[in-house]
C-alpha positions as CSV (number, residue, x, y, z in Angstrom):
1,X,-76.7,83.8,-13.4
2,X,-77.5,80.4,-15.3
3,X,-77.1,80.8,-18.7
4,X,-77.5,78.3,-21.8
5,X,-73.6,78.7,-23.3
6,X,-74.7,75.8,-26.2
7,X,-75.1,78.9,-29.1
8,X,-71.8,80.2,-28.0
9,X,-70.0,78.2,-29.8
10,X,-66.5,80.6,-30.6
11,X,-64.3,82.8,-28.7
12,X,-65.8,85.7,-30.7
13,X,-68.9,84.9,-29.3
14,X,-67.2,85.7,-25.9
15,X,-65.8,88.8,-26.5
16,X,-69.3,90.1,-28.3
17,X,-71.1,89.7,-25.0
18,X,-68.3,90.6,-23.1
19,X,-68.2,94.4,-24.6
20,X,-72.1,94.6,-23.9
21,X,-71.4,93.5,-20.6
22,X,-68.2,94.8,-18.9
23,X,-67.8,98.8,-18.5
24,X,-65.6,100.4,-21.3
25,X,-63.1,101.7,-19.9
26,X,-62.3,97.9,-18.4
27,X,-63.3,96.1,-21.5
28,X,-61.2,98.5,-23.0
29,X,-58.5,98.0,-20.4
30,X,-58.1,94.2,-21.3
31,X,-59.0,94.6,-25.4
32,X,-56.4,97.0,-26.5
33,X,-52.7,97.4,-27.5
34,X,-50.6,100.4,-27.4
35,X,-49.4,103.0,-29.7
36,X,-51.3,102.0,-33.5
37,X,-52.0,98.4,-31.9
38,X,-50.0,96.9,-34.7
39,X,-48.7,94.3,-32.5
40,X,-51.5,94.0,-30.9
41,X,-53.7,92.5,-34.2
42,X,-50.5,90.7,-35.3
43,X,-50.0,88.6,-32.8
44,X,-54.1,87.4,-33.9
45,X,-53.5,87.9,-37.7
46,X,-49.9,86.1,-38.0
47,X,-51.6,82.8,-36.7
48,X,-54.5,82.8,-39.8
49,X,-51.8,83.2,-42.1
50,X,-50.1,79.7,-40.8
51,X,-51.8,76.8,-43.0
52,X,-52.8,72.9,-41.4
53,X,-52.5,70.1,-43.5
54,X,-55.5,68.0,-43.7
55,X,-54.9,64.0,-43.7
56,X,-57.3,61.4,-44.5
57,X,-57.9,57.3,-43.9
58,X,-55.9,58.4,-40.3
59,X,-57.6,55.7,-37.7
60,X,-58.4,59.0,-34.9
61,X,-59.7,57.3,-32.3
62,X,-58.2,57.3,-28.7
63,X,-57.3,60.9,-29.3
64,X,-55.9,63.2,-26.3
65,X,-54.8,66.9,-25.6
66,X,-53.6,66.1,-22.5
67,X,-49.9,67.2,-22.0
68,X,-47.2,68.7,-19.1
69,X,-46.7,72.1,-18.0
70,X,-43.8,72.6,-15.8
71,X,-43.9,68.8,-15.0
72,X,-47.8,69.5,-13.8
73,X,-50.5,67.2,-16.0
74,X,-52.6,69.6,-17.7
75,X,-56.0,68.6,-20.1
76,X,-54.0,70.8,-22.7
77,X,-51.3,72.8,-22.9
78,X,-53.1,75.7,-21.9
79,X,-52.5,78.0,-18.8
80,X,-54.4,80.9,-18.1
81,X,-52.1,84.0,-18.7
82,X,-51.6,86.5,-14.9
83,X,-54.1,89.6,-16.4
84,X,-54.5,92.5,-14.1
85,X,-57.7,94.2,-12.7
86,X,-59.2,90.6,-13.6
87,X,-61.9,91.2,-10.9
88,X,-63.2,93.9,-12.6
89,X,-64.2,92.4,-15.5
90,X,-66.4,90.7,-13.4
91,X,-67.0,90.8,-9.8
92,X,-64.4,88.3,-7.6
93,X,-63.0,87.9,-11.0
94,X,-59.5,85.9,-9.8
95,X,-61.4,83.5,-7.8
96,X,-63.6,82.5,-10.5
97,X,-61.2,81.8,-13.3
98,X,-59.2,79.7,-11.1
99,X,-61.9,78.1,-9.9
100,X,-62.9,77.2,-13.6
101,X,-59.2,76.0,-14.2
102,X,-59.2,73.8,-11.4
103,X,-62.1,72.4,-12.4
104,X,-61.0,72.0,-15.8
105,X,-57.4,70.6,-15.1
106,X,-55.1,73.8,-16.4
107,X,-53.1,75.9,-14.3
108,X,-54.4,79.2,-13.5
109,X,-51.8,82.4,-12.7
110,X,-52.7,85.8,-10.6
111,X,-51.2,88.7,-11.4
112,X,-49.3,90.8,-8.3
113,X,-52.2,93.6,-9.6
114,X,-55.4,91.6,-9.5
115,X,-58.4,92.5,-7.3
116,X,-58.3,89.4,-5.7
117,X,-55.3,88.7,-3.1
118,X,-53.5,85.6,-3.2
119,X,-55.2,84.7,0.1
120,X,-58.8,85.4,-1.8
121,X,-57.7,82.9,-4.2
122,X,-56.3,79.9,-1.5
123,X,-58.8,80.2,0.5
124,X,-61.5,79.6,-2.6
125,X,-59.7,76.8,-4.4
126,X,-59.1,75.2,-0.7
127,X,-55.3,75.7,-1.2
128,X,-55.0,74.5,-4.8
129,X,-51.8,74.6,-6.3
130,X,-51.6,77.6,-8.6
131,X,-49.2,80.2,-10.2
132,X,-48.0,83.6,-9.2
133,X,-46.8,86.6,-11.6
134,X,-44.5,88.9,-9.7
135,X,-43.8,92.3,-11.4
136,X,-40.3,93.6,-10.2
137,X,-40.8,96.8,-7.5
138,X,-38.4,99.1,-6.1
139,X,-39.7,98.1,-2.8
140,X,-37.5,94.8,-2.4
141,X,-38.8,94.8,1.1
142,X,-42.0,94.2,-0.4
143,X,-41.1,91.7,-2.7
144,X,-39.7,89.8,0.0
145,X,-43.2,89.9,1.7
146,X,-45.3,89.3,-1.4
147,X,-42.9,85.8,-2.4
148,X,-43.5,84.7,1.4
149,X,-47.5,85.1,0.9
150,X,-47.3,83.4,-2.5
151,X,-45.3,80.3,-0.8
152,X,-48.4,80.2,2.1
153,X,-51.0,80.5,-0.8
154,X,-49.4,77.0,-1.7
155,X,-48.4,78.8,-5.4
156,X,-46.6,75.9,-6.8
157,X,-44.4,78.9,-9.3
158,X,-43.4,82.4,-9.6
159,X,-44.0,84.0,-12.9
160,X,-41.4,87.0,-13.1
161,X,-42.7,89.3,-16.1
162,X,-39.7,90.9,-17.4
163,X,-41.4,93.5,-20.0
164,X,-42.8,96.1,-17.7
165,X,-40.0,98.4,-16.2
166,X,-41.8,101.0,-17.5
167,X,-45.4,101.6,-19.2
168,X,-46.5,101.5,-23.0
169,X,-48.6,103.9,-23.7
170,X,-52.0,102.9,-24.3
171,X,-54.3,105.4,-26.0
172,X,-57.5,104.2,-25.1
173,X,-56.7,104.0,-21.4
174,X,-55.7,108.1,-21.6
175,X,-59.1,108.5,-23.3
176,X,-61.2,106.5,-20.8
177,X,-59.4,108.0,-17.6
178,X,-58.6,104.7,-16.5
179,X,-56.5,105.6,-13.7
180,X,-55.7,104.7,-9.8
181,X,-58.3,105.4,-8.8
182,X,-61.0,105.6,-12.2
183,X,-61.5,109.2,-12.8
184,X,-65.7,109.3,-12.6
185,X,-66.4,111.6,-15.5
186,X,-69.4,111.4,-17.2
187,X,-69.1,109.5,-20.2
188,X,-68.0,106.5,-17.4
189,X,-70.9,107.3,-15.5
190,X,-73.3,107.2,-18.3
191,X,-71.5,103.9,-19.7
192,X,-71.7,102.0,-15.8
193,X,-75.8,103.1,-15.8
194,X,-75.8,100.8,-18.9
195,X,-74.5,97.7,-17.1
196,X,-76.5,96.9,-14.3
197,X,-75.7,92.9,-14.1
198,X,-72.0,94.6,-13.7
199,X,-72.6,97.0,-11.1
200,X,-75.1,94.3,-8.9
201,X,-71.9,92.2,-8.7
202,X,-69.5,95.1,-7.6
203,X,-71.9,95.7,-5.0
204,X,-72.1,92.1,-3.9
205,X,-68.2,92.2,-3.6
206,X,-65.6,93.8,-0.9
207,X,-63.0,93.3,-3.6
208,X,-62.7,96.7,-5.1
209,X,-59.0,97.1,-4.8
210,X,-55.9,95.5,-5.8
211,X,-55.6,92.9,-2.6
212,X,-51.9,92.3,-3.1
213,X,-51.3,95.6,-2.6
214,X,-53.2,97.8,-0.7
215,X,-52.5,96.7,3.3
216,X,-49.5,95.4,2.1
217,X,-47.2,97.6,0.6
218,X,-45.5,100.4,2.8
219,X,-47.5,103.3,3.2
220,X,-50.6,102.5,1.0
221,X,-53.7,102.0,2.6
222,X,-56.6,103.0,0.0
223,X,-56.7,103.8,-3.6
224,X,-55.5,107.2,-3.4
225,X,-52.0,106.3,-2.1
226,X,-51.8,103.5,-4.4
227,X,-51.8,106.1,-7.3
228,X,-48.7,107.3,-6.5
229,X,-46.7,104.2,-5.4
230,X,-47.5,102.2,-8.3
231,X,-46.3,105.5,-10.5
232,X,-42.6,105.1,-9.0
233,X,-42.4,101.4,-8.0
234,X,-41.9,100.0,-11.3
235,X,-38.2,99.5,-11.5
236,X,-36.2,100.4,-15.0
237,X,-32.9,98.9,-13.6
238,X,-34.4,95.4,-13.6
239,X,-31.7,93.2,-14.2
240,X,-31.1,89.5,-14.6
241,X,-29.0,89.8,-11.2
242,X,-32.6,90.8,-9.7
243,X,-33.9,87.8,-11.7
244,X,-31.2,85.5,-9.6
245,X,-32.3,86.9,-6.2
246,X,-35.7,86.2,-6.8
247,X,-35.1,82.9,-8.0
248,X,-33.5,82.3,-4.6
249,X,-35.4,83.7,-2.8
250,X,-38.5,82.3,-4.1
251,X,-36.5,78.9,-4.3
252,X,-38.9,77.0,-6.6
253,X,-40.2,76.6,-9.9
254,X,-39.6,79.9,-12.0
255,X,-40.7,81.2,-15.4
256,X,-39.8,83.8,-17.1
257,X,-42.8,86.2,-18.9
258,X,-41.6,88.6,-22.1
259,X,-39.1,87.1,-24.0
260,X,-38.8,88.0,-27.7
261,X,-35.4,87.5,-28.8
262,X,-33.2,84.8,-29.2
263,X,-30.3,86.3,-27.2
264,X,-32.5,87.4,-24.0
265,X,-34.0,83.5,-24.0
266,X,-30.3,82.4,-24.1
267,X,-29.7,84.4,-20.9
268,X,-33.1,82.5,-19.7
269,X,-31.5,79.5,-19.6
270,X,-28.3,80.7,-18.1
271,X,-30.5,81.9,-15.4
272,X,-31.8,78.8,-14.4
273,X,-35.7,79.1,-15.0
274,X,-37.9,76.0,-15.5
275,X,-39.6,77.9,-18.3
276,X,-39.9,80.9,-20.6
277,X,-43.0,82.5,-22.2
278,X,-42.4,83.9,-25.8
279,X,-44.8,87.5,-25.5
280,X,-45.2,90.7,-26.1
281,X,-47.5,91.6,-23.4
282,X,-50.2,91.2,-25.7
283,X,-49.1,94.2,-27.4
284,X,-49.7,96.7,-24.8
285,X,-45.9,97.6,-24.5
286,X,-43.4,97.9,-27.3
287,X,-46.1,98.5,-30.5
288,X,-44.0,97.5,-34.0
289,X,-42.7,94.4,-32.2
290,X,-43.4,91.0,-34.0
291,X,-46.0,88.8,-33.2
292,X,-45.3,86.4,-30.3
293,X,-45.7,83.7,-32.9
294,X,-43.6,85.1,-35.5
295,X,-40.9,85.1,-32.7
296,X,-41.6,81.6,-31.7
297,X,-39.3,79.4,-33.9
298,X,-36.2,81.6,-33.2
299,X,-36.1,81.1,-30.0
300,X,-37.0,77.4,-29.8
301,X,-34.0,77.3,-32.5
302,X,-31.8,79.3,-29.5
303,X,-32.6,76.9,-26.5
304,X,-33.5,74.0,-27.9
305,X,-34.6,71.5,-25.0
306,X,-33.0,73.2,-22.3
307,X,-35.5,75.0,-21.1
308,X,-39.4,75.0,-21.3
309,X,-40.7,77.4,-23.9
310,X,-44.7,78.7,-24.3
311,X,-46.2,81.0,-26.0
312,X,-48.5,84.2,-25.5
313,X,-50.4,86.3,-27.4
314,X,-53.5,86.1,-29.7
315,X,-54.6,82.5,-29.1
316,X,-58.6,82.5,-29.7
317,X,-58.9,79.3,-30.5
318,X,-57.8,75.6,-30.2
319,X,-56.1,76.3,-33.6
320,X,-54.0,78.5,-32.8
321,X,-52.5,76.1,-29.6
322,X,-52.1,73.7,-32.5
323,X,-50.1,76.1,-34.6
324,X,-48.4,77.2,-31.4
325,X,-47.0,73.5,-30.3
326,X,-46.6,73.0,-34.2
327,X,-43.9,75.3,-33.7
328,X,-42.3,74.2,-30.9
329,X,-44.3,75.5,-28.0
330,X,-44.6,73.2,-25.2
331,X,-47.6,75.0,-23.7
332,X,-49.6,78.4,-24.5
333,X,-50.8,81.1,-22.3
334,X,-54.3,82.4,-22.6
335,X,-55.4,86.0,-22.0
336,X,-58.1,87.6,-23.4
337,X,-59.9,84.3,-24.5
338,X,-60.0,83.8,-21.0
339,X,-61.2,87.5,-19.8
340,X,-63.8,87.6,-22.5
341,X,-65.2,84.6,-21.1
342,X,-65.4,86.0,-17.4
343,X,-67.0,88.9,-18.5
344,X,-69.6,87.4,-20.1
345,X,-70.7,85.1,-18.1
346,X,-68.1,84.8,-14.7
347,X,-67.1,81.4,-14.3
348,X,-69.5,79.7,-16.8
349,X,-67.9,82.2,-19.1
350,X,-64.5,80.9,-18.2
351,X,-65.4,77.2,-18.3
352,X,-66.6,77.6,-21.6
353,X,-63.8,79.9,-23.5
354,X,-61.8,76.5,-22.1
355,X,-64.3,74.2,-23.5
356,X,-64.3,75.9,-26.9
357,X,-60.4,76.5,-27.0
358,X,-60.4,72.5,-26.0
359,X,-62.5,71.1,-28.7
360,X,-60.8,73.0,-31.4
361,X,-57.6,71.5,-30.4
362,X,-58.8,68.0,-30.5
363,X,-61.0,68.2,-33.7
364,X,-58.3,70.0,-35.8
365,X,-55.4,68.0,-34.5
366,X,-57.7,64.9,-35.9
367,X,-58.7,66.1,-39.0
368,X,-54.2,66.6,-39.4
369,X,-53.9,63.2,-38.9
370,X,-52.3,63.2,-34.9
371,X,-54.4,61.8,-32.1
372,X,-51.6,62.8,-28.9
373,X,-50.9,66.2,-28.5
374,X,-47.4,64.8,-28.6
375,X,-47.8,63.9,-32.1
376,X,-47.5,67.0,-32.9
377,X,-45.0,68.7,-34.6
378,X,-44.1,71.2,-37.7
379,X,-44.8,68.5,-40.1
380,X,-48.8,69.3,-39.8
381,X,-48.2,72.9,-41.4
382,X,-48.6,73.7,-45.1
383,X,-44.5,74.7,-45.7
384,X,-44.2,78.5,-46.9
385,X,-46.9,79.1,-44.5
386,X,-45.7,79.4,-41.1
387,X,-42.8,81.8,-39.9
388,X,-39.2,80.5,-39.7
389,X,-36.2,81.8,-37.0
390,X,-35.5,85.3,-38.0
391,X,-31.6,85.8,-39.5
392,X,-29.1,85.8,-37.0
393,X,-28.5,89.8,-35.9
C-alpha cells in the first residue's frame, strides 16, 4: 500500500496508526509490560528526565551518526531488537523489517519465535548477514538444530536472551486470550472485522505459524502441539555453563540479551561474549525493575571496555540513542519504535520509524555541539540530570 509518510513525522505518530491498524490482542501483545507496567513506562519516562546541553557558534557541518556494532558499520548505532510474533503485526512481518534494515544500513535480529523462519528471512534479503536471538530450550537437541540453520541463514551472531526461563505475567495477554493457538472469542472476532487491510494480508501470507518451530522441533507439527511444547521448553536451570556450550557450539560472534546488574555483566565478560545488551525485556518480565537506562551507567562502570555494551528499552526517538551513547552505550536496540512502524505501514512503516529515529539523532547531537557520533560522551548532559551507577550492593 503506497502511502505519503511526510506528516508522520514522530514515533507517536507510528504507534497511533499502528493501534487502528493491528488486531488488539497483537497490538496489545507488543505494547504492554507485566504486572502494574511500572517498568514498562520507566524505561520511556527515565530518558525525558535526562537533560541535553545546547551549544552554540559550534561549526556543525560534516556531521555523521554513523558508528560500529559488533565491528559491523552501521548508519547509527541502532539495531533492531529480536521481537516475537513480529509477522503478525503485519503480514510477512520478519521479512519486511529486515528488508528495511538492510536497506537502511542497521542490523536487523529474528527472534527463535517469529512467524518468519530463518530460511524466510535468507532467502528475502538474498543471504544478507543478519542476527539471531536464541531462547534457551530444554530440547538441546533442538538447539543444536536451530544454531546449524542460523549458520546456513548466513546469521553473522547469536543473540542468547538470558531473562526468560520462565514467563512474566502479562495481564493484558490473559485478558485478550492471546494464547497458542489465539482463543477466537468474540470480542477478537469483532475486533479482526474492524481491520480488513490486516486480515487481506494474512490471507495473502502462508506464514501463520512460528517457522522456527513448527516442522522443526520434535513432535510439533501444527499450532495445537506447539501449545504445549512451548509451555515446558523454557528452561529455569539456564546457566552460564549452558551459555559456554552455546558459545561453542555456535562458534561466532555472541551477545548476551537481559543484563541488569553489575555483577551478572561481570560474568558476561568472563564468558567471553562480544557484547551485552543492558534490558529488561521491555518490561514484560520482572515489573518494579529499573529502567534499562537507569541501569546503564553501572554496568558500563563494571566492564569498562572489555566488552561491548547496548542498551534496550523505551527508545522512541533519536534522543533517547543520544542519551543512551551519552551514557556509555556503544549501540541501542529498538523494539517497539520498530513494530509500530511495521504495523502501520509494513516496510514503509519500518523505513520510516528508522528515518525519524535517524534524524533526531543527527539534529540534536548538532544543536549539543558534536558532529561524530563518536563525539559523544556524558559531557552533553545537564549534570543532576541523568542517572549515576547505583551504590555497590
Amino acid at each position: 500500500m503506497a502511502s505519503d509518510l511526510s506528516k508522520i513525522t514522530c514515533i507517536e505518530d507510528l504507534r497511533a496508526v499502528a493501534q487502528r491498524r493491528v488486531p488488539r490482542m497483537f497490538y496489545d501483545y507488543a505494547d504492554s509490560g507485566s504486572y502494574t507496567q511500572g517498568t514498562y513506562h520507566a524505561n520511556e519516562d527515565d530518558f525525558r528526565r535526562i537533560l541535553l546541553r545546547q551549544r552554540v557558534a559550534v561549526n556543525l557541518s560534516g556531521r555523521s551518526t554513523r558508528s560500529t556494532m559488533l565491528g559491523q558499520d552501521v548508519a547509527m548505532p541502532v539495531a533492531i531488537a529480536p521481537t516475537g510474533l513480529t509477522g503478525m503485526q503485519h503480514a510477512d512481518g520478519e521479512i519486511l523489517g529486515a528488508r528495511a534494515a538492510k536497506a537502511f544500513g542497521i542490523p536487523f535480529t529474528l527472534s527463535t519465535m517469529s512467524i518468519c523462519s530463518l530460511e524466510d528471512v535468507a532467502q528475502a534479503t538474498d543471504r544478507h548477514p543478519f542476527w539471531f536471538q536464541l531462547y534457551v530450550m530444554r530440547d538441546r537437541e533442538y538447539i543444536e538444530n536451530l544454531i546449524d540453520r542460523a549458520k546456513a541463514a548466513n546469521c553473522s551472531a547469536l543473540q542468547i536472551t538470558l531473562d526468560l526461563q520462565i514467563l512474566g505475567q502479562r495481564h493484558k495477554d490473559i485478558k485478550n486470550g492471546l494464547s497458542t493457538p489465539p482463543r477466537p472469542t468474540l470480542r477478537n472476532l469483532i475486533n479482526l472485522a474492524t481491520k480488513p487491510h490486516w486480515c487481506l494480508g494474512m490471507l495473502g501470507t502462508q506464514r501463520r505459524t512460528f517457522g522456527n518451530i513448527v516442522g522443526h522441533a520434535k513432535g510439533v507439527s501444527d499450532l495445537s502441539s506447539l501449545s504445549a511444547w512451548t509451555a515446558e521448553q523454557f528452561d529455569p536451570q539456564l546457566s552460564w555453563a549452558d551459555v559456554e556450550w552455546i558459545k561453542k557450539r555456535w562458534g561466532g560472534k555472541i551477545i548476551l540479551k537481559g543484563i541488569m546488574d553489575a555483577e551478572d555483566a561481570r560474568h558476561a565478560v568472563d564468558s567471553g561474549a562480544d557484547a551485552l545488551v543492558v534490558s529488561n525485556h521491555g518490561g514484560r518480565q520482572l515489573d518494579g525493575a529499573p529502567s534499562s537506562i537507569a541501569a546503564l551507567p553501572s554496568i558500563v562502570e563494571a566492564v569498562g571496555r572489555n566488552i561491548e555494551v547496548w542498551l534496550d528499552g523505551g527508545i522512541r526517538s533519536g534522543q533517547d540513542v543520544l542519551k543512551a551513547r551519552a551514557l556509555g552505550a556503544q549501540g541501542t536496540l529498538i523494539g517497539r519504535s520498530f513494530l509500530y512502524g511495521l504495523g502501520a505501514y509494513g516496510q514503509p512503516g519500518v523505513t520510516r520509524a528508522l528515518e525519524i529515529i535517524q534524524r533526531e539523532l543527527d539534529i540534536s547531537m548538532a544543536f549539543c555541539g558534536r558532529t561524530q557520533i563518536d563525539q559523544v560522551d556524558r559531557s552533553i548532559l545537564v549534570p543532576g540530570s541523568y542517572p549515576l551507577p547505583f551504590p555497590a550492593a
